[in-house]
N, C-alpha and C positions, 0 to 999 in steps of 0.2 A: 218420506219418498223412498228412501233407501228400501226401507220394512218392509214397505208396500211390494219393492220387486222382490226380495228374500221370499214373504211368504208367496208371491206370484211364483214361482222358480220352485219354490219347498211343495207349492201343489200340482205343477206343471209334470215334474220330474217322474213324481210315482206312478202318473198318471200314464206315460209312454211306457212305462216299466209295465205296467199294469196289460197295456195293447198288446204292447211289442210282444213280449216275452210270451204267452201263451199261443199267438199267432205263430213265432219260430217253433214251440213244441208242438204245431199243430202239424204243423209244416215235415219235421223231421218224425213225428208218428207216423205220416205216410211213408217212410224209407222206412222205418220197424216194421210195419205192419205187411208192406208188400216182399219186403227181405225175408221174413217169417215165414209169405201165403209161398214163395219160391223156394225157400229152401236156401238161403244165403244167411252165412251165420252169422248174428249183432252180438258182439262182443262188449258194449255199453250201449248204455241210453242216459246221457247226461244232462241236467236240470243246471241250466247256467255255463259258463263255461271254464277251463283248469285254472290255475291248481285245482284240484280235487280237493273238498274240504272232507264228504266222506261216502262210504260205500254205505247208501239206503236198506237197499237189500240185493239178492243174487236169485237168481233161477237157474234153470237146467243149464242154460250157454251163458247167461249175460248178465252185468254186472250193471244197476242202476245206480248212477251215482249225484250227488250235492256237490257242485264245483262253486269255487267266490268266487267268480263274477256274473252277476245276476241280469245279463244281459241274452237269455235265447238258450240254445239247446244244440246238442249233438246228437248223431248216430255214429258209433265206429264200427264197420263194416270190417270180419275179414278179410285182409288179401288187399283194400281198398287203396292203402297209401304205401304198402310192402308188398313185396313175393310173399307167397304163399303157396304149400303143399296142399292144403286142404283141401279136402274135396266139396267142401261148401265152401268155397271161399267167394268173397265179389271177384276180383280178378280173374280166378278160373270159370269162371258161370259165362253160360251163353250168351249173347250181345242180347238177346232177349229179355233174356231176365235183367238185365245191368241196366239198361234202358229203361224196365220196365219200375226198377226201384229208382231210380232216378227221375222220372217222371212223377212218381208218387208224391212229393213233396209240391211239387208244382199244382196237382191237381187236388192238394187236401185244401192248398190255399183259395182255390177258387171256389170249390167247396163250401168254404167257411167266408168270402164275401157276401154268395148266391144265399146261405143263413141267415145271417146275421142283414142282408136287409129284406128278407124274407120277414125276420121278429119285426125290423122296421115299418116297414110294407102294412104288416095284419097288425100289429099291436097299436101302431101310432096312424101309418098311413096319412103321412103330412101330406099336401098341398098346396100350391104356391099360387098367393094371393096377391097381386101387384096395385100397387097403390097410384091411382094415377095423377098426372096434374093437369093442369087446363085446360079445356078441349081447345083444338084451335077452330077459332071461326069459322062456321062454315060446312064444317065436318060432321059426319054420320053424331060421334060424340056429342059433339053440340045441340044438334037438331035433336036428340033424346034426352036430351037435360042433363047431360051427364055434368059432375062436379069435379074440383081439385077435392083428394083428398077421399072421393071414394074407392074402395077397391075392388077388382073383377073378383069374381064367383066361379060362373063358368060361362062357357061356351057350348052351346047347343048340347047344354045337359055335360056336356065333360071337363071336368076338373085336373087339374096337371097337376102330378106328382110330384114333390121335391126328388125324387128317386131319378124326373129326367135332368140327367146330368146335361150342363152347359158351363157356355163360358159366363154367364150369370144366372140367376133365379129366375132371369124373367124373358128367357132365351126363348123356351119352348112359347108361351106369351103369343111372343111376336112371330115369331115363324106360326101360328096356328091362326093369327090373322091374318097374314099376308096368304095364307093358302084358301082362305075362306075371302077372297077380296071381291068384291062385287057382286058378292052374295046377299041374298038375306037371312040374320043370323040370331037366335037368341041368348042375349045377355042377362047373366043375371048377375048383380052389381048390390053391394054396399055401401051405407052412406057413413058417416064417421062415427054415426050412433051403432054404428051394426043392425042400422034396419035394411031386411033384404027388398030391391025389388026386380022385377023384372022387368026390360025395354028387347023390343024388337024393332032391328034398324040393318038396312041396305049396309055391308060397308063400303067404303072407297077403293077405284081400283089404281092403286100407285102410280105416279107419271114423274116423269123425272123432277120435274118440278113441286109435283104434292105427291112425294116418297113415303103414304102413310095408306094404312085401313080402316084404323077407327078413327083417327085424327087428337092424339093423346101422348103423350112421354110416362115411362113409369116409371116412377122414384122408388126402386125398392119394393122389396116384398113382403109380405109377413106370410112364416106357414104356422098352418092351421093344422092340429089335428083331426082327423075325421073316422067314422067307422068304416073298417076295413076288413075284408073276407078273404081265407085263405087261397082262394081259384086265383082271385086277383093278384094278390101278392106273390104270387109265386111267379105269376108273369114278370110282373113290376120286380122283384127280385135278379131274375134272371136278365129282363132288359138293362135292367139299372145297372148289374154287374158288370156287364157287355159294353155299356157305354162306359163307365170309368175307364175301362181295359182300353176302349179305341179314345178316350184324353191321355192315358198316360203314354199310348206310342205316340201318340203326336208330341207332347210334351219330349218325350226322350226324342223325337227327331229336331225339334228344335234346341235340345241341350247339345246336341252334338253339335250344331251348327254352330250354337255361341260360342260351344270351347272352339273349335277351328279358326272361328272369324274375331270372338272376343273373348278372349280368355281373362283378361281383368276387369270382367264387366260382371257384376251380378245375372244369373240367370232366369228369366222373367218364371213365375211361376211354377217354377220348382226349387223344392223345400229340402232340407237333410235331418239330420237330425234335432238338434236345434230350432227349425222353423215350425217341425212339426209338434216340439215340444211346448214352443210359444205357442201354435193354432189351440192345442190341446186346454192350458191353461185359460185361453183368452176362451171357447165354449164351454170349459167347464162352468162358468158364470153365467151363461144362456139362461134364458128359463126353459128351453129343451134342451137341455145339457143333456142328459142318457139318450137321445133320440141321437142325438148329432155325435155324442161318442160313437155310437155305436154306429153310425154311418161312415164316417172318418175311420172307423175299425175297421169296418169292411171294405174301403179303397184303399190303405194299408194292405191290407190280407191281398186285395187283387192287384196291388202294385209287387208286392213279394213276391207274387204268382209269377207275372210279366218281368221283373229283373233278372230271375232266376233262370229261367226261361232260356236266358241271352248268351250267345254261343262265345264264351267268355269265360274262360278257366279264374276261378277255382268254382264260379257259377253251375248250377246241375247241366243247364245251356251247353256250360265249355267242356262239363266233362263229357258231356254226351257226345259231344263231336270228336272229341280226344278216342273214346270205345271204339265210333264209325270207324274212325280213321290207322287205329290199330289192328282193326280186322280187316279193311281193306290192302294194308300194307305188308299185313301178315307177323305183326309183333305181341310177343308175347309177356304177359310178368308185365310190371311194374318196371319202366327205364327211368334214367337221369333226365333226358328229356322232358318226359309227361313230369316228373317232380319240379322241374326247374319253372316247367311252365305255372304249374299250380302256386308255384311262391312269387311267380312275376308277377302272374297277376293277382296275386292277393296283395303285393305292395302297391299297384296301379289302381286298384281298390279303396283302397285306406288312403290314399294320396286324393284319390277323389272325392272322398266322404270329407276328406280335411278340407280341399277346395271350397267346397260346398258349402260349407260350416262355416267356413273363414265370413262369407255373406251372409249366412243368418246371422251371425254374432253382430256381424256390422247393421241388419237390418234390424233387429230386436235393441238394437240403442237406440233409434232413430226415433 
């Protein structure tokens, strides 16, 4: 039992390592890359973060470097965390340009979720199959012979995507029969054998009393892969991305509420470090393990996006508001102030990741 967790942990670990870490260089390649296309001079580009174990190589300004700990990446900007004379420096550069490298990081991450289930989208192009159980008496279900145990297909020819994000698999399901209620609909359904057929049936229109469409519970889903074309994925990418992004402000608006209201209470569905090292391990045994990595990659990449985002020092968020605010105010250089700020909240940070962590550790015994 022990082993069993050692090696569960020994495969879970590299495997965030593996996410994480290329997601933060993607991330800080957008502040290289727009500091560059401006004119602001990068002084490192660092792989992991210090000690510094060694200098990779050098170019014309900057210095790429190998830091131990293998945990994401930096940019060091001049002028960024000090004064500076420079005349490329971040400090000295127009609110435009500071903005505009600050932003970058934000937008390589979304970026690279809209890709990454883009590959998803066209390559695999899953599908969410719901398994249903007994029709109840009475019901559209019943009256077409439907069984426990067979699973939906589609719905007048359309098939849902694992890409629509919900509070379950089988979200979209049910919201796509409730909006088709009293209709006439074609289903086309599976039996345990996976023989397809087709039924055309009225469905039911919900009464507070028979609160249903088809008249059916679904236990779960299984996704299917299917053939999939790039026009579509790129839609299905783009939506898919956009829906992760509006779970995870709701999620963050309910994490603030538990910390205000329960702060010694676990926070329902959201994960830290820790939880998502367990999710990582517990699909990589899937039989779509790369499908689901790579999904779970890119709400990562677009939760990185949306944290970052967040007007919250030492966040690209907070310093962005910190830039507004210095130029509205009329200060110049690097003060004690904006430094103090940046180490407050980097301890109110790490104080949070620990919080957080404290409940996956306890949740991952359980």
């Amino acid at each position: 039992m022990i082993l069993d967790g050692v090696f569960f942990w020994a495969r879970a670990i590299p495997l965030l390592l593996l996410i994480l870490v290329p997601l933060v260089l993607v991330h800080e390649f957008g502040h290289f890359l727009v500091a560059r296309i401006v004119g602001i001079r990068v002084l490192e580009f660092g792989l992991g973060f210090p000690p510094r174990a060694k200098v990779l190589f050098r170019d014309h300004e900057t210095d790429y470097t190998l830091n131990w700990l293998p945990i994401g990446g930096f940019v060091r900007l001049e002028g960024e965390e000090a004064n500076s004379d420079d005349p490329r420096s971040f400090v000295g550069a127009p609110l435009w340009k500071q903005l505009t490298v600050l932003v970058a990081g934000v937008t390589m991450n979304v970026l690279t979720a809209v890709f990454l289930l883009f590959i998803v989208a066209w390559v695999f192009n899953p599908v969410v199959q719901p398994t249903i159980s007994a029709p109840i008496a009475g019901s559209p279900a019943a009256a077409a012979g439907l069984q426990e145990g067979d699973r939906l297909i589609s719905l007048d020819g359309y098939q849902h995507s694992a890409l629509e994000f919900g509070t379950d698999t089988t979200k979209a399901w049910h919201d796509d029969l409730a909006d088709h209620a009293g209709r006439s609909v074609t289903l086309v359904v599976a039996d345990k054998n996976g023989v397809q057929r087709t039924v055309v049936l009225t469905l039911h229109t919900p009464t507070a009393k028979e609160n249903w469409a088809l008249g059916v519970g679904m236990n779960g889903a299984s996704l299917v892969n299917t053939p999939g074309n790039p026009v579509q994925a790129s839609s299905l990418a783009v939506d898919g991305t956009r829906r992760a992004m509006s779970l995870i402000v709701f999620a963050l608006g309910d994490l603030v509420g538990n910390i205000a209201t329960h702060p010694t209470e676990a926070p329902a569905g959201v994960s830290g470090p820790v939880g998502i090292t367990q999710a990582l391990g517990t699909v990589s045994t899937e039989p779509n393990s790369l499908m689901l990595l790579l999904m779970i990659a890119a709400v990562i990449s677009a939760n990185l996006a949306l944290v970052n985002v967040l007007p919250f020092p030492p966040l690209d968020g907070g310093k962005m508001v910190i830039m507004v605010i210095k130029r509205v105010v009329g200060a110049k250089g690097v003060g004690k102030v904006e430094q103090f700020a940046y180490l407050a909240g980097f301890a109110v940070l790490m104080a949070f990741i620990a919080w957080i962590s404290f409940f996956d550790v306890i949740r991952a015994g359980q």
